[in-house]
Each structure stands twice: as structure tokens, then as C-alpha cells.
N, C-alpha and C positions, 0 to 999 in steps of 0.2 A: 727475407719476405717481411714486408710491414702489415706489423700487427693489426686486427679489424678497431680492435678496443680503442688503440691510440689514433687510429684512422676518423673515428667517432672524438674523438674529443676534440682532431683539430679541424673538424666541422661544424663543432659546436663553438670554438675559439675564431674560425672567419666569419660564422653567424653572425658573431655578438660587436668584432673588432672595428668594423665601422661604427658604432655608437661611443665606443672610447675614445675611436677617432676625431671623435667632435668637440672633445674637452684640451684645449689647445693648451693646457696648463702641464699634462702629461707626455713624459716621451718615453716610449717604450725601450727597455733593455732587458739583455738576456737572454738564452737560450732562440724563443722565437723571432730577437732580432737579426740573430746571426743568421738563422737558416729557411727563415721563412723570408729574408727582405736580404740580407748582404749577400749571401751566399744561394742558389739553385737549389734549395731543397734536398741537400745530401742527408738529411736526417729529419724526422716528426719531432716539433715539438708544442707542447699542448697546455702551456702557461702564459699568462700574460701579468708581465712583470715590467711596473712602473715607476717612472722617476718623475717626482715634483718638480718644477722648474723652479718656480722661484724662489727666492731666497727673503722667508719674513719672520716676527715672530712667532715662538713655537702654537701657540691658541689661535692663532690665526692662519697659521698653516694646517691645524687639524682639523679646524672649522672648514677654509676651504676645500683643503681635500673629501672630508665627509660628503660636503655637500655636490661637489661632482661625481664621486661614487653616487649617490642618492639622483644624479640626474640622470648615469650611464645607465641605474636599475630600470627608471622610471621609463627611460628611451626603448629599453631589451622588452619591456615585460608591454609595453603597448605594441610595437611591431612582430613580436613574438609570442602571444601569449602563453603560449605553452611552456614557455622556462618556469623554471623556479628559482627564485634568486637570493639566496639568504647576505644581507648586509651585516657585516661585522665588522659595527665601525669604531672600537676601542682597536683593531689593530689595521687599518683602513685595509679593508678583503672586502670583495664579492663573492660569495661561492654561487658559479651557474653550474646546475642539472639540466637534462631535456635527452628521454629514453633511454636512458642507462649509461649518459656519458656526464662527466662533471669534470668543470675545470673551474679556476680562480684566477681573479681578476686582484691584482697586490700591487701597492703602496710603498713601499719603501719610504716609512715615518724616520728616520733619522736622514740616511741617504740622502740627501736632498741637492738641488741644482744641478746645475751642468756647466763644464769648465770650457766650451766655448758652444757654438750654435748646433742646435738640432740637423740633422738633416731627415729632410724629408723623403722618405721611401717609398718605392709601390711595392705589391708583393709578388715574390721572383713569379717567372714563365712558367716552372712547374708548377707549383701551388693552383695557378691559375688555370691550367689546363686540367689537373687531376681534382683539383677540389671544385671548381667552375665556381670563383670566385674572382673578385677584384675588391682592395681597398689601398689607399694610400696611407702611411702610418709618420707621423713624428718618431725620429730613431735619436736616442742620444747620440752623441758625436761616437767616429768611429773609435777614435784613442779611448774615450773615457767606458764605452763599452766592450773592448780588447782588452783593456784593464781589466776592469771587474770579471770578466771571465778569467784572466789569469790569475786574481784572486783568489775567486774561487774554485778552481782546479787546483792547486795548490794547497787550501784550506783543505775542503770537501773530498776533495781526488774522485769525483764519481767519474764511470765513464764516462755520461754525457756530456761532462765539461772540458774532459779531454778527447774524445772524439772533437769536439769544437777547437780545440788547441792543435790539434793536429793539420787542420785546415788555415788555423793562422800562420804556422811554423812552415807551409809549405806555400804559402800565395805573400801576404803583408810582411810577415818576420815581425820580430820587433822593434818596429820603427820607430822611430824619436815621440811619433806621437803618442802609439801604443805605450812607450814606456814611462811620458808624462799622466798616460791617463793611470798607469799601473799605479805611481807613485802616489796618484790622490786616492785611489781606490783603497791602497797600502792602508794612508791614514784615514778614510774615513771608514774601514773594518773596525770591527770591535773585537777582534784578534789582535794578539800582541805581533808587531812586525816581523819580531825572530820567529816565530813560530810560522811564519807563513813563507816567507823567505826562505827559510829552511826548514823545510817539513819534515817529520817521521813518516814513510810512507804504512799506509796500509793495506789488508786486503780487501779487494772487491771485486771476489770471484761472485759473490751473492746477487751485489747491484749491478753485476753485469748482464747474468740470468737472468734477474727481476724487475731490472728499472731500466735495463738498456735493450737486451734482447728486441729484434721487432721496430725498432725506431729508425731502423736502416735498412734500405736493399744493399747497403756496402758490407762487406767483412771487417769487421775490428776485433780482432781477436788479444785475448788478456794479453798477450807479448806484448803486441803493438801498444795497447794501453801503458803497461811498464816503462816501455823504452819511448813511448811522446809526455810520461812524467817526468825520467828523469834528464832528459834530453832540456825541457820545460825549464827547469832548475838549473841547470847547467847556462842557458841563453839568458834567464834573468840575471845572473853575479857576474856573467861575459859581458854584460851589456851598460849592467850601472857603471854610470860615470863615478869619477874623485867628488861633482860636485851633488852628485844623487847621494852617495854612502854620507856626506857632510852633511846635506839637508837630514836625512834621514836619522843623524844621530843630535842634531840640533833637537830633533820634535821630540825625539827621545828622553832628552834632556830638560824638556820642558822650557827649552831655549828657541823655540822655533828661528831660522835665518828665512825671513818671507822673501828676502832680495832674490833667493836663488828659485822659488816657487810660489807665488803668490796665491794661496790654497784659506786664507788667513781666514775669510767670511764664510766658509760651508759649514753646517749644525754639525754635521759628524766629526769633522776637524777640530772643530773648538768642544765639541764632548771628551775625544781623543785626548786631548790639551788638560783640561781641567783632568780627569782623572790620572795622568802623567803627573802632573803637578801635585797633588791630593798623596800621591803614590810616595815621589819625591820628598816630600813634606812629614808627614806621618808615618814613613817606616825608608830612610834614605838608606842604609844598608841592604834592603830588596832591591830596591831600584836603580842604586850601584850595579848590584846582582845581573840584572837585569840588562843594562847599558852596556856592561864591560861584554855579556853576553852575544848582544845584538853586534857589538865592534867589531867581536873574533869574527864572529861569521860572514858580516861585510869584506871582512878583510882575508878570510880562511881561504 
């Protein structure tokens, strides 16, 4: 049975989502992409989570983002007055309230671009029928946001990112694009590769009670959570190719091979790069450490 609470926020989130929609610089990813626009509403989700498109410098990228958060406020708060919209814009957020529901409106400051074109979404059939809404949304491309959810399911391991991996693993799989978008999502994390690759699992018997509960009319129950992680892990090291595990330990190395992945212009890439190098540089026995680490488990 879905929750009332989460039912109010994502009525406060199709409120607002056409005024976002109008900053054509943003394309939505994450959670709400997948199942409020890819997929039929098999789960609530009540965030709105942003990607910068273009690629400029860093002051000029936070200037414009600022100042489109500052138009999305100014749009919400005339058409709506009743919101309350706090801007927080040293981490580009919007926090929207309106009768005891609050969701956020994020930025993704490092994250930035998209590795091939947006596409454009409406929001699925149910949404539209149960929420009696309509809006059309900029979605990042499907690979690059199949990535970043495998990411982070892998990182995070919360349910809700594997309840979403569950739905990949049984419709898309992953496909050459999904796992070109993985690879860039890989490097522009600010997680070390090994560790995300091959995770420690843990438990989330709590965030399943407390942040998952309620977000579904479906059953997902902890097994199922367990066995769509390590299932998850399994189809990522089946999947990388000879020339993914080589790119992979090139970036590693501070050697980037761009022939095999052309990733060279994204902020979080070249962040990734310099601190690799920085690493390499100033303590090269960690960083050995580190590589020879990353090698076995490509290879394990």
C-alpha cells in the first residue's frame, strides 16, 4: 500500500516539475526518471534530481546554474504562492514545502553533461491518471542514467536503487549502452572504482522499513533485495569487456587510453584524473596499493 506521506510529496514534485521543465539546460536523472517517465510508475518517487548539460567553466557553470534555480524559484512561488522555497545556492538545492510535504530540487555541481542527447519524456499513464497530471521532462540519455543508478546501487545498496535494478535486470539488461554509461558514471563518482565494483555488502533491514516501505503497491521483500545485489555484481564483471577492465585501469593509472572511451572533457573526469595523479605522485606505494587492487578484482 503506498504511503499517504510519499503520495503528498510526489504531488508536490508534479506541482512544481513543469517550471524545471522550462530551464532547458537541465535534464533530469534518477530515481524519478526511471519511474515516473521510463518505466509505469512501479514505485513513488519524490526527488528531483538534476544534470547540467553543458560543459563550461567551473564560475560560470555555478553562476548559471544558480541563476536558473533562482528562475525555477521565482516561476514556483508566482504560480503557487503558497510554496515555500528555500534556495541553497553554495550547493545548487531548492528545498520546496507546501502542507506538510517537502521535497528538493538538486544539482549535481560536479556531475556534469551528458555523453550523448537528452531525450525527451512525458510522464508515464499512471502518474497521469492517479496524480491528474501532465508534463513533458528532459531525461538524460537512457545508458547514462542506467549507469548512474548502477552506481549507485552498488555504492549506497539502498532499496530503492535496487528495486530500480531489478526492473533493469529484467526488461533492458545491460546493454552496451547501459554499460558505456556505467563506465562514465564509474569515473565521474568520487568513489574509488574498486570499491564500487566490488562492494562490501550491507545491511538495510532499517532503510527498507524506513525509506522504502510504502513506495510500492509491489512486494520486494529483503531476499529479493539480496539476491537483485548480488546478482547486480555478478552481470557487471560478466559483462565488462578486455577493453572496459584496460580503459579502467588506464584512468587508474593516471594514464587515461581516451581511444577506447572518449570521457576526456567531463568536470568529474578530469576531478577523478587529477586526484589519481596527485595520489600517484605523492604517496606512489598507496597507489600501486591501490591499482594492483583494482587489477585482481577486474580480473578475480
Amino acid at each position: 500500500m503506498k504511503n499517504q506521506t510519499y503520495r503528498k510529496q510526489v504531488q508536490l514534485l508534479l506541482d512544481v516539475l513543469p517550471e524545471v521543465a522550462k530551464e532547458s539546460c537541465f535534464a533530469l536523472h534518477g530515481g524519478t526518471a526511471i519511474n515516473l517517465f521510463v518505466r509505469d510508475l512501479p514505485r513513488l518517487s519524490v526527488d528531483i534530481d538534476l544534470t547540467y548539460i553543458p560543459i563550461e567553466d567551473r564560475p560560470t557553470t555555478l553562476s548559471n546554474i544558480s541563476s536558473a534555480l533562482v528562475r525555477i524559484k521565482n516561476h514556483i512561488e508566482k504560480i503557487l504562492p503558497n510554496m515555500r522555497i528555500q534556495h541553497k545556492e553554495d550547493i545548487g538545492k531548492l528545498i520546496v514545502s507546501s502542507q506538510g510535504a517537502e521535497i528538493k530540487i538538486e544539482v549535481n555541481l560536479v556531475g556534469r553533461g551528458i555523453i550523448s542527447e537528452s531525450v525527451t519524456m512525458v510522464l508515464c499513464d499512471k502518474a497521469q491518471d492517479e496524480f491528474k497530471a501532465f508534463v513533458e521532462m528532459s531525461i538524460v540519455p537512457l545508458g547514462q542514467l542506467y549507469g548512474g543508478k548502477i552506481c549507485a546501487a552498488l555504492d549506497r545498496q539502498h532499496p530503492r536503487d535496487l528495486f530500480d535494478i531489478k526492473y533493469l535486470l529484467k526488461n533492458e539488461g545491460f546493454s552496451d549502452a547501459v554499460r558505456r554509461g556505467f563506465l562514465f558514471c564509474l569515473l565521474a563518482s568520487d568513489r574509488p572504482i574498486n570499491e564500487i565494483i566490488t562492494p562490501n555488502f550491507h545491511d538495510h533491514h532499517k532503510a527498507m522499513d524506513n525509506q522504502f516501505a510504502g513506495m510500492s503497491d509491489e512486494t520486494f521483500l529483503y531476499e529479493e533485495f539480496e539476491a537483485t545485489r548480488e546478482t547486480l555484481v555478478e552481470v557487471v564483471h560478466k559483462n565488462l569487456t578486455d577493453n572496459d577492465k584496460e580503459f579502467l585501469l588506464s584512468v587508474k593509472n593516471a594514464t587515461p587510453d581516451w581511444s577506447l572511451y572518449d570521457f576526456e572533457k567531463y568536470p568529474a573526469v578530469r576531478w577523478k584524473l587529477q586526484n589519481l595523479q596527485k595520489l600517484k605522485t605523492n604517496n606512489p606505494t598507496k597507489h600501486k596499493i591501490q591499482y594492483n587492487a583494482l587489477e585482481e578484482k577486474l580480473n578475480g
